[in-house]
N, CA, C and O atoms as a MOPAC input file, in Angstrom:
PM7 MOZYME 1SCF
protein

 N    131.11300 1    88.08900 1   107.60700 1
 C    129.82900 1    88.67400 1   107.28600 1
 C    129.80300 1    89.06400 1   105.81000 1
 O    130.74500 1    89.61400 1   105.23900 1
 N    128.53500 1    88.70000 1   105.19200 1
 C    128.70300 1    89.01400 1   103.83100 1
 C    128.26500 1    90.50200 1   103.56100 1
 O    127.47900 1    91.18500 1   104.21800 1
 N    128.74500 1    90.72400 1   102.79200 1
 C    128.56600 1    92.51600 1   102.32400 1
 C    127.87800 1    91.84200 1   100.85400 1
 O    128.20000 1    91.01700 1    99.99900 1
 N    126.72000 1    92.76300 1   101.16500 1
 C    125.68500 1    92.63500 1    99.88100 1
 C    126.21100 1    93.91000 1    98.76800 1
 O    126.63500 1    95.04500 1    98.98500 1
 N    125.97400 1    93.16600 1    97.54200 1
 C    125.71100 1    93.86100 1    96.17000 1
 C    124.53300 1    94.64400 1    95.87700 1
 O    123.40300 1    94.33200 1    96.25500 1
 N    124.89300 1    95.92800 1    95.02200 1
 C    123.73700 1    96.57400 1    94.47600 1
 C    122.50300 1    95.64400 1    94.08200 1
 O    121.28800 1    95.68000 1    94.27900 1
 N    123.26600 1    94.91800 1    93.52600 1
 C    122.03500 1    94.44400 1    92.83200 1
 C    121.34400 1    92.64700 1    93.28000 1
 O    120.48200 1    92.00100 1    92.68600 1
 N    122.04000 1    92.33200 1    94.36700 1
 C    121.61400 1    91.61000 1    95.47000 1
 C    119.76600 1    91.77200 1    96.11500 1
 O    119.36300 1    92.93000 1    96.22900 1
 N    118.90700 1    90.77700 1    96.44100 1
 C    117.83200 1    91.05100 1    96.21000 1
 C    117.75000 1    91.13300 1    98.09200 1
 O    118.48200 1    90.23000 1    98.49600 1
 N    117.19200 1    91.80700 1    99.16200 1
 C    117.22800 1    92.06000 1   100.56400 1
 C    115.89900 1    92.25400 1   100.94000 1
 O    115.18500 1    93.02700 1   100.30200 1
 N    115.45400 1    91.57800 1   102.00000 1
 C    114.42300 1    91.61300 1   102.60900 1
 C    114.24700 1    93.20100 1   103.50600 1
 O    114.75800 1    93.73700 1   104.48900 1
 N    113.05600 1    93.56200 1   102.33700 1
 C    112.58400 1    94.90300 1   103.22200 1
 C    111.54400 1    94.79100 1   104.50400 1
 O    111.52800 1    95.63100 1   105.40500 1
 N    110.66300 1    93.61200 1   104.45700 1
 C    109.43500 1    93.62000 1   105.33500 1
 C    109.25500 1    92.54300 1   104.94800 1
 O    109.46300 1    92.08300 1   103.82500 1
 N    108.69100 1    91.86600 1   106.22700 1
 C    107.91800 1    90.72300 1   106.68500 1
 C    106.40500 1    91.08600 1   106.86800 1
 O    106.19900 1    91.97900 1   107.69000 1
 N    105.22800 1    90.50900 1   106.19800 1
 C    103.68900 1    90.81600 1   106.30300 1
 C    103.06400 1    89.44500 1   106.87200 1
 O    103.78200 1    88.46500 1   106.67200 1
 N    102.33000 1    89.29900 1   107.28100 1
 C    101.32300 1    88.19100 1   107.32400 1
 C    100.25700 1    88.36500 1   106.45800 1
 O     99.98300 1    87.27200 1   105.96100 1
 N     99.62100 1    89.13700 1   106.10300 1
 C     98.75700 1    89.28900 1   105.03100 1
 C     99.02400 1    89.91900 1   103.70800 1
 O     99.50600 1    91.05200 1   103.70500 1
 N     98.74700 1    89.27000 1   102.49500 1
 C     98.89000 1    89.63800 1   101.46800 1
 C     98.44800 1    90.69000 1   100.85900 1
 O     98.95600 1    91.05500 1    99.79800 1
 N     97.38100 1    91.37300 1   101.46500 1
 C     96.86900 1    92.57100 1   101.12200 1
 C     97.82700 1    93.26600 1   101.59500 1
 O     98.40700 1    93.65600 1   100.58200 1
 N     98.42800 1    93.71900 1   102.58200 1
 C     99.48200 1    94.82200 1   103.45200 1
 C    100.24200 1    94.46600 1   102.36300 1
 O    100.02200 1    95.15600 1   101.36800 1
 N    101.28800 1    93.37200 1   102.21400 1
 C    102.49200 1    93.38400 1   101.25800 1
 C    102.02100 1    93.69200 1    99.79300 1
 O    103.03000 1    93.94100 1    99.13300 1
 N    100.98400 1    93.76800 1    99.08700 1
 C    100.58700 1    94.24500 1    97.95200 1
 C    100.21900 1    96.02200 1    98.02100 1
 O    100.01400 1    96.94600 1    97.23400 1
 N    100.26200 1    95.88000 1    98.89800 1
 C     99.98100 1    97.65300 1    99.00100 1
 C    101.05500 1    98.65700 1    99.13300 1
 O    101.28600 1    99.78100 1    98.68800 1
 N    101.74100 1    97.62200 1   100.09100 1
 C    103.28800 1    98.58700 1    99.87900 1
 C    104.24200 1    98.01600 1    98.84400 1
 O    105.25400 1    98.69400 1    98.66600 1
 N    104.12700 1    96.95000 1    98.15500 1
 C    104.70100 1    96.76700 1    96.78200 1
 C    104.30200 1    97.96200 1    95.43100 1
 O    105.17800 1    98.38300 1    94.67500 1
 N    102.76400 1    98.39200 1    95.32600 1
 C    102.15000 1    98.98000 1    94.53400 1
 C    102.84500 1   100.13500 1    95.34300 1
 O    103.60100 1   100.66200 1    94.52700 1
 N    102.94900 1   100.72600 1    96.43600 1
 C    103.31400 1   102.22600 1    96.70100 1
 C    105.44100 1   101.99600 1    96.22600 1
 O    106.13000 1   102.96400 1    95.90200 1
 N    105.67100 1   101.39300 1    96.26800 1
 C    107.14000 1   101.29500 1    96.02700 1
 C    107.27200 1   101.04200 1    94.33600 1
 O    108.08300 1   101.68200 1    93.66700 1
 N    106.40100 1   100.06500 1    93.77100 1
 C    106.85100 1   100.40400 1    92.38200 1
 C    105.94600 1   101.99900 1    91.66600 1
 O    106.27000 1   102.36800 1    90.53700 1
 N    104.88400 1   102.77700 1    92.44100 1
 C    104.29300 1   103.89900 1    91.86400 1
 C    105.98300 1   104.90900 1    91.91400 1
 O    106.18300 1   105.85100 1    91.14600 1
 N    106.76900 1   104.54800 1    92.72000 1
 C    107.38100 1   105.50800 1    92.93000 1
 C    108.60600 1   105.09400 1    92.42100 1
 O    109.60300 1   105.63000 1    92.90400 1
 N    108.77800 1   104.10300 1    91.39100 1
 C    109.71400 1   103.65500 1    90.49500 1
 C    111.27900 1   102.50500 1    91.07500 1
 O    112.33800 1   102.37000 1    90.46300 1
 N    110.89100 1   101.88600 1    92.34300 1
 C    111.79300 1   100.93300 1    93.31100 1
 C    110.94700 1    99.65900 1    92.49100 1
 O    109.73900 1    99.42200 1    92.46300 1
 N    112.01500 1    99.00300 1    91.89000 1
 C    111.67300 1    97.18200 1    91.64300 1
 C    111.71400 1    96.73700 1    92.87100 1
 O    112.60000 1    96.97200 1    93.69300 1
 N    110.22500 1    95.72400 1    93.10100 1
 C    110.23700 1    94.94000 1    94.16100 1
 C    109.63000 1    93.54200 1    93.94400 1
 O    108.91600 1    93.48400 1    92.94300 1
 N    109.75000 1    92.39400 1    94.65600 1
 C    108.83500 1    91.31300 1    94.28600 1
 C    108.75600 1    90.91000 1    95.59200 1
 O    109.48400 1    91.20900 1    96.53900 1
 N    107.57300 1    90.03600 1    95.53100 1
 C    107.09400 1    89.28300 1    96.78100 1
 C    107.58500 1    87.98500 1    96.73700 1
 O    107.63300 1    87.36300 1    95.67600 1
 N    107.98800 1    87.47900 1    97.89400 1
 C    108.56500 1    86.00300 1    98.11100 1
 C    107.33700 1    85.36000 1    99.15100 1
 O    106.67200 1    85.94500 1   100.00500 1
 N    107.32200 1    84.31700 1    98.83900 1
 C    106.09300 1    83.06300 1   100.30100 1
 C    104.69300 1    83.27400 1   100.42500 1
 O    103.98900 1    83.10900 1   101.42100 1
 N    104.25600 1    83.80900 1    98.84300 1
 C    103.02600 1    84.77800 1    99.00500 1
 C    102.29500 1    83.06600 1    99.52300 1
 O    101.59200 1    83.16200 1   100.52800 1
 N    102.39800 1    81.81000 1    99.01400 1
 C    101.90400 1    80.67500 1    98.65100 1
 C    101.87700 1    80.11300 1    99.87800 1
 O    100.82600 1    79.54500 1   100.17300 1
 N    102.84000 1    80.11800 1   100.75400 1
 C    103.17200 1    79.32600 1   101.93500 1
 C    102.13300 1    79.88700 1   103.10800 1
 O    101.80000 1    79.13600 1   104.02400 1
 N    101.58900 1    81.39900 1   103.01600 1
 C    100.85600 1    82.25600 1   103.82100 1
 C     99.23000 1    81.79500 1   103.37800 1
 O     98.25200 1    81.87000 1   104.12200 1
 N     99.24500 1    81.29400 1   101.93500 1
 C     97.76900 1    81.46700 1   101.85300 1
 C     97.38400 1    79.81200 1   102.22800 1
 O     96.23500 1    79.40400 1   102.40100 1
 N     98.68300 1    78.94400 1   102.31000 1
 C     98.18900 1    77.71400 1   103.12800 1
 C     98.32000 1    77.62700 1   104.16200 1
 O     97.97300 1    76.59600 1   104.73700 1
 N     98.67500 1    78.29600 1   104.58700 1
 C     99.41200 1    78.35400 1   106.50100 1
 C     98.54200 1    80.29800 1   106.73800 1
 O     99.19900 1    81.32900 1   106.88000 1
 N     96.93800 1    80.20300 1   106.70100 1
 C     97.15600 1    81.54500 1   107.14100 1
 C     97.15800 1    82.38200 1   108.27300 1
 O     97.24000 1    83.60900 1   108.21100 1
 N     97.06100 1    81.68000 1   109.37500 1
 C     96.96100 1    82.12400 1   110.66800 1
 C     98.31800 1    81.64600 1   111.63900 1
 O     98.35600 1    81.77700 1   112.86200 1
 N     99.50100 1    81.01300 1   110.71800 1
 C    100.86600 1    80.97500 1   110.96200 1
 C    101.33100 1    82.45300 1   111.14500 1
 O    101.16400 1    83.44400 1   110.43500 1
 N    102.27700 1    82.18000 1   112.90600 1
 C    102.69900 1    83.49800 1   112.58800 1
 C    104.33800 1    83.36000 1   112.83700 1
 O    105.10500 1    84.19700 1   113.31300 1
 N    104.59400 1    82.10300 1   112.38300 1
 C    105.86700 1    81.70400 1   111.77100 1
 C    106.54800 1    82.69500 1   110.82400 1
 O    106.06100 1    83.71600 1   110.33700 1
 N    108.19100 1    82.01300 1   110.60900 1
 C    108.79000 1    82.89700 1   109.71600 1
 C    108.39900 1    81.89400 1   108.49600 1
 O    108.29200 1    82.48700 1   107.42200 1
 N    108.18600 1    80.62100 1   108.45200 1
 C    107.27400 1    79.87800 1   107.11100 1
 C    105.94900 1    80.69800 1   106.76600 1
 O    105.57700 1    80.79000 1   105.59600 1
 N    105.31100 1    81.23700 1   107.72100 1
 C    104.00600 1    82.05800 1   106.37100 1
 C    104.07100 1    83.28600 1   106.62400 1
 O    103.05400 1    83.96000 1   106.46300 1
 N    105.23500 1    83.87400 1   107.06700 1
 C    105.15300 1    85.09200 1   106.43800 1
 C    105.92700 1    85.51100 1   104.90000 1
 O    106.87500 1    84.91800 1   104.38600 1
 N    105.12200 1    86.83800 1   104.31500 1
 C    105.41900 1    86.79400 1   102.88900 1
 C    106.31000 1    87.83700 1   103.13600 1
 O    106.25500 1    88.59800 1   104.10200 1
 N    106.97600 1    87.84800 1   102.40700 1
 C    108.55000 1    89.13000 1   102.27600 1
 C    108.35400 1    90.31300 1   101.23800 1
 O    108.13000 1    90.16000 1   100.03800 1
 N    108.41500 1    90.90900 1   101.56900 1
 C    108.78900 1    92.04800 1   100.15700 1
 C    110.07400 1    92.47000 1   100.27400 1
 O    110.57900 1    92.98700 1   101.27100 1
 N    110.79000 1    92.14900 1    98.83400 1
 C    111.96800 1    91.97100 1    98.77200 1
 C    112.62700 1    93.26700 1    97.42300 1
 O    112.29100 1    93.16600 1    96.24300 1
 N    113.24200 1    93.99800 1    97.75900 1
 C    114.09900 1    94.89200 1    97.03100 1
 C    115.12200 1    95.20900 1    96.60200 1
 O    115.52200 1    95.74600 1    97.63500 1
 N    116.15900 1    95.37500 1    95.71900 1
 C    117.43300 1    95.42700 1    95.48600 1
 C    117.95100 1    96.02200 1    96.84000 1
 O    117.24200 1    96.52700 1    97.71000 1
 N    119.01500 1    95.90700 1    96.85900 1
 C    119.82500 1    96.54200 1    98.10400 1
 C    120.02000 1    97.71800 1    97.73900 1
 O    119.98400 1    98.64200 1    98.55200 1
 N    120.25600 1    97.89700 1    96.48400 1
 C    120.59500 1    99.69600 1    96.05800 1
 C    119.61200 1   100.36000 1    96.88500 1
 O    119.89200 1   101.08100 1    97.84300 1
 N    118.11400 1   100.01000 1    96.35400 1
 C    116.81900 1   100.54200 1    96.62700 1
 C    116.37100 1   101.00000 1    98.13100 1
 O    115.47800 1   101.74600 1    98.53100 1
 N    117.55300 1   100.09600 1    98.90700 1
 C    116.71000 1    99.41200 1   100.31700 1
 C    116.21500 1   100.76400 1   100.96900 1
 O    115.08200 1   100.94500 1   101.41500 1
 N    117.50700 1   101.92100 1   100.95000 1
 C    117.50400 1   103.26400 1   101.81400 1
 C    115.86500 1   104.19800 1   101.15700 1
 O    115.14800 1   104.88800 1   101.88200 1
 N    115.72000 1   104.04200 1   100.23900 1
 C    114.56400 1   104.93500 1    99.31100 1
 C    113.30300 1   103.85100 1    99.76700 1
 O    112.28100 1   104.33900 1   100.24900 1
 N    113.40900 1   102.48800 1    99.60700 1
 C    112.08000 1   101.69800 1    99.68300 1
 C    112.13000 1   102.34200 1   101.61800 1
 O    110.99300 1   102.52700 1   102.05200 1
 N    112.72800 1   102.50000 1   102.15600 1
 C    112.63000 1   102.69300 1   103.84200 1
 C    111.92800 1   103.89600 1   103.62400 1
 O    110.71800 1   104.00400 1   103.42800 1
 N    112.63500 1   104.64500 1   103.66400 1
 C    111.68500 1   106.28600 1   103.39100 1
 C    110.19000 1   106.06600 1   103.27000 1
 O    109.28200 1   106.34300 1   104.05300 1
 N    110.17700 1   105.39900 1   101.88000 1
 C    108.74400 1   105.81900 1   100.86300 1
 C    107.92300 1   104.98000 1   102.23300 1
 O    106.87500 1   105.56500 1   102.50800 1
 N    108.11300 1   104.09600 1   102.87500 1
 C    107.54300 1   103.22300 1   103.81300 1
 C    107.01200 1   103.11200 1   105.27600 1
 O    106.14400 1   102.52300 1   105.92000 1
 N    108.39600 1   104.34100 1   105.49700 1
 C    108.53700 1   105.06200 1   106.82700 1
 C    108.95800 1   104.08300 1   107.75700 1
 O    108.38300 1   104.15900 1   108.84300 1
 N    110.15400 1   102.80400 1   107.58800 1
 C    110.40700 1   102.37500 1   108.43600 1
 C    111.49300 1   102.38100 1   108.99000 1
 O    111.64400 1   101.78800 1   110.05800 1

């Protein structure tokens, strides 16, 4: 099993809609956690996929992961 690095990039959440994953990206970087979105592209061609192909990820350092959970409540 691999043991992730600080600075290793880890899937915080799976969205189907791009509005939800932009909202909790904007509440995670207001509160100073780097995050980026992965598959935003694959969701807006596939959008009623409820595959792991169109869903979009929001993705966070691993350092971050315990603080992005909190701010998120998950």
């Amino acid at each position: 099993m691999k043991k992730e690095k600080d600075s290793d990039l880890v899937v915080l959440k799976e969205y189907y809609s791009d509005a939800e994953a932009y909202i909790d990206k904007g509440v995670l970087e207001t509160n100073g956690i780097p995050c980026a979105i992965n598959n935003e592209i694959m969701s807006s061609v596939y959008p009623i996929t409820v595959t792991s192909l169109g869903s979009i990820r929001l993705l966070v350092f691993y350092r971050d992961l315990d603080a992005a959970k909190l701010l998120l409540n998950l």
